[in-house]
MIZAZA-384280 format. One record per residue (C-alpha): z, y, x. Coordinates in steps of 0.5 Angstrom, whole numbers, padded with zeros to 4 digits, always signed. Example, Ala and Ser with C-alpha at 12.3 -4.5 7.8 and 13.67 -1.06 7.14 Angstrom:
REM residues 2
+0016-0009+0025 +0014-0002+0027 
***
This chain:
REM residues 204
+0251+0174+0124 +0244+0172+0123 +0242+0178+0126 +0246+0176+0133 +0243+0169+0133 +0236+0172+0131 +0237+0175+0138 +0239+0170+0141 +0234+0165+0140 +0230+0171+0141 +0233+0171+0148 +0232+0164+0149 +0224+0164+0147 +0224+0169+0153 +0228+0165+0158 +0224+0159+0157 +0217+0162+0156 +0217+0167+0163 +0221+0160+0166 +0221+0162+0174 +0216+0156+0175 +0209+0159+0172 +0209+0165+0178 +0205+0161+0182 +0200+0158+0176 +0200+0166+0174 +0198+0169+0181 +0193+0165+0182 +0189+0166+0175 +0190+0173+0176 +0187+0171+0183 +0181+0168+0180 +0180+0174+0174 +0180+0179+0178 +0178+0179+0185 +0172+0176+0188 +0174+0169+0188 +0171+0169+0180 +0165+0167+0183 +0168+0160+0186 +0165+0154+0182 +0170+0153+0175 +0171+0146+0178 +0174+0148+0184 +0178+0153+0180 +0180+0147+0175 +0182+0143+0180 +0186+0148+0184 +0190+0151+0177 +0191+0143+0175 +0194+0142+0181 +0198+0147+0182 +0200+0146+0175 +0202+0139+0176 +0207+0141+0182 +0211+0147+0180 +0211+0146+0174 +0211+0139+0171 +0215+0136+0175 +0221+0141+0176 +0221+0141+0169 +0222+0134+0168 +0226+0133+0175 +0231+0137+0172 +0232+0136+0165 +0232+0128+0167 +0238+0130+0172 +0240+0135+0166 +0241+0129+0161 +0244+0125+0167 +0250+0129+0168 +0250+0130+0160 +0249+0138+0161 +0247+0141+0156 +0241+0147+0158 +0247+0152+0159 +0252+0148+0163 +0246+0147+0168 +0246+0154+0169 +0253+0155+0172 +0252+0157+0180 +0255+0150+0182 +0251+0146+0179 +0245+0149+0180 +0243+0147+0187 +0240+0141+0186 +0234+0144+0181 +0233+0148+0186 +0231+0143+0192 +0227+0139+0187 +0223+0146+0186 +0223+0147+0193 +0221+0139+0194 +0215+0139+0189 +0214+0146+0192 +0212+0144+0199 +0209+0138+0197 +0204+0142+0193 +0203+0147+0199 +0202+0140+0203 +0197+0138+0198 +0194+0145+0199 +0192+0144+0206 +0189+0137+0205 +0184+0140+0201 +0183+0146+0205 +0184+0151+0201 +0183+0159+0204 +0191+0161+0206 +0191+0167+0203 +0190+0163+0196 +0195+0157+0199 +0199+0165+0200 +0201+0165+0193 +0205+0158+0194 +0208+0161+0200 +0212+0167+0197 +0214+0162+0191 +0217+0157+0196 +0221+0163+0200 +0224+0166+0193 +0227+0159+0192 +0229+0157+0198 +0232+0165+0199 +0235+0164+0191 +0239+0157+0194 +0242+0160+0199 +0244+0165+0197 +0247+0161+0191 +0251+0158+0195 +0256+0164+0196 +0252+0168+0189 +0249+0167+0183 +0242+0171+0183 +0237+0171+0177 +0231+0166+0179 +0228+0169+0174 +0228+0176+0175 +0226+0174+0182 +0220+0170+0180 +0217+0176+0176 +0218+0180+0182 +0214+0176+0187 +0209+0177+0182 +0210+0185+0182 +0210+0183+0190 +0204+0179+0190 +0200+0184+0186 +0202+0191+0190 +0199+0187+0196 +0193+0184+0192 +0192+0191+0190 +0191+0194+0198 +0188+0186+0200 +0182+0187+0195 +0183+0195+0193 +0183+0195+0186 +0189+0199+0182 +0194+0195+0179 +0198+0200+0176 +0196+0197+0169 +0199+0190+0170 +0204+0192+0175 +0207+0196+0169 +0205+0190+0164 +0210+0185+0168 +0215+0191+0170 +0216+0191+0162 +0217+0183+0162 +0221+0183+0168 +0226+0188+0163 +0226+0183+0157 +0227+0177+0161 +0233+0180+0166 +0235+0182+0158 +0235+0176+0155 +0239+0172+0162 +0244+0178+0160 +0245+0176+0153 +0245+0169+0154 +0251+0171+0159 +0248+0168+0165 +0247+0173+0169 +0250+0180+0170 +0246+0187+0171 +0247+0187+0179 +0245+0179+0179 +0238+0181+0175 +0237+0186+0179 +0238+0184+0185 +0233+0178+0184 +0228+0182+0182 +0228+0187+0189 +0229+0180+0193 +0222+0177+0189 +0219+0183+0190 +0220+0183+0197 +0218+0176+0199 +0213+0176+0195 +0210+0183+0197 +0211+0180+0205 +0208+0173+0204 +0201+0176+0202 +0201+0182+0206 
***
């Protein structure tokens, strides 16, 4: 019994750590270490990963645990497909909202690009909903895996060590919705190639 909770909470750990909304603050710290934009000024990068962190992350998170503790579901219940489109349009509103904000400052395209694909990915992942359940999750760490193949032709650098890294990532995540019962093998899956190709798309 210790052992199957051990692997739940562990399951949980995962879930909530690769949480859907970091694909757009991971792809661009990557941006900014391993291309040329490392040498733009640490206080634009700041400015930009604060921003972004502000909006696709802060306030979805929050947006949708104050609606989670209005409607008195739980962290589970909040995950059955009925009941999960209203989180996504509020990460597809503070989404847009960043990329709005992103092309006040004039920030390059093919940076405000990483925004895009995240922002396709819930918009594809919510339509989708309405008729399947499809692992946002899977779908997320896809578009990163999509993001960085096209990187690696834009910029010519080998990815393969980090396509690998975040491969076996999207393994552990997929694993840990199946086990906490919230998404089949087909559904994880299939969010992961639905990432992917929107992400490889949107910055290629």
């Amino acid at each position: 019994m210790t052992k199957e909770k051990n692997i739940i909470l562990t399951a949980r750990v995962m879930s909530m750590t690769f949480t859907p909304f970091y694909l757009p603050l991971v792809g661009l710290i990557a941006l900014f270490l391993f291309s040329y934009m490392s040498l733009m000024p640490w206080q634009f990068k700041l400015i930009v990963l604060t921003m972004v962190y502000f909006f696709t992350i802060l306030l979805p998170t929050l947006f949708i645990h104050a609606y989670r503790r209005y409607q008195g579901w739980s962290t589970m219940e909040i995950g059955k497909k009925e009941r999960r489109m209203v989180p996504y349009i509020i990460a597809i509103v503070c989404y847009f909202a960043c990329y709005y904000f992103m092309n006040m400052m004039r920030i390059p395209q093919f940076m405000a690009n990483i925004l895009v694909a995240a922002l396709f990915i819930q918009v594809v992942c919510a339509v989708i909903n309405v008729w399947w359940k499809i692992s946002t999750h899977s779908a997320a760490i896809g578009g990163f895996e999509g993001a960085l193949l096209a990187f690696s032709i834009l910029f010519s650098f080998n990815p393969l060590v980090w396509f690998c890294i975040f491969l076996i990532i999207g393994g552990m995540v997929g694993t840990s919705r199946m086990i906490l019962r919230q998404h089949t093998l087909t559904q994880v899956i299939t969010g992961f190639l639905v990432g992917m190709v929107i992400g490889f798309w949107t910055i290629i």
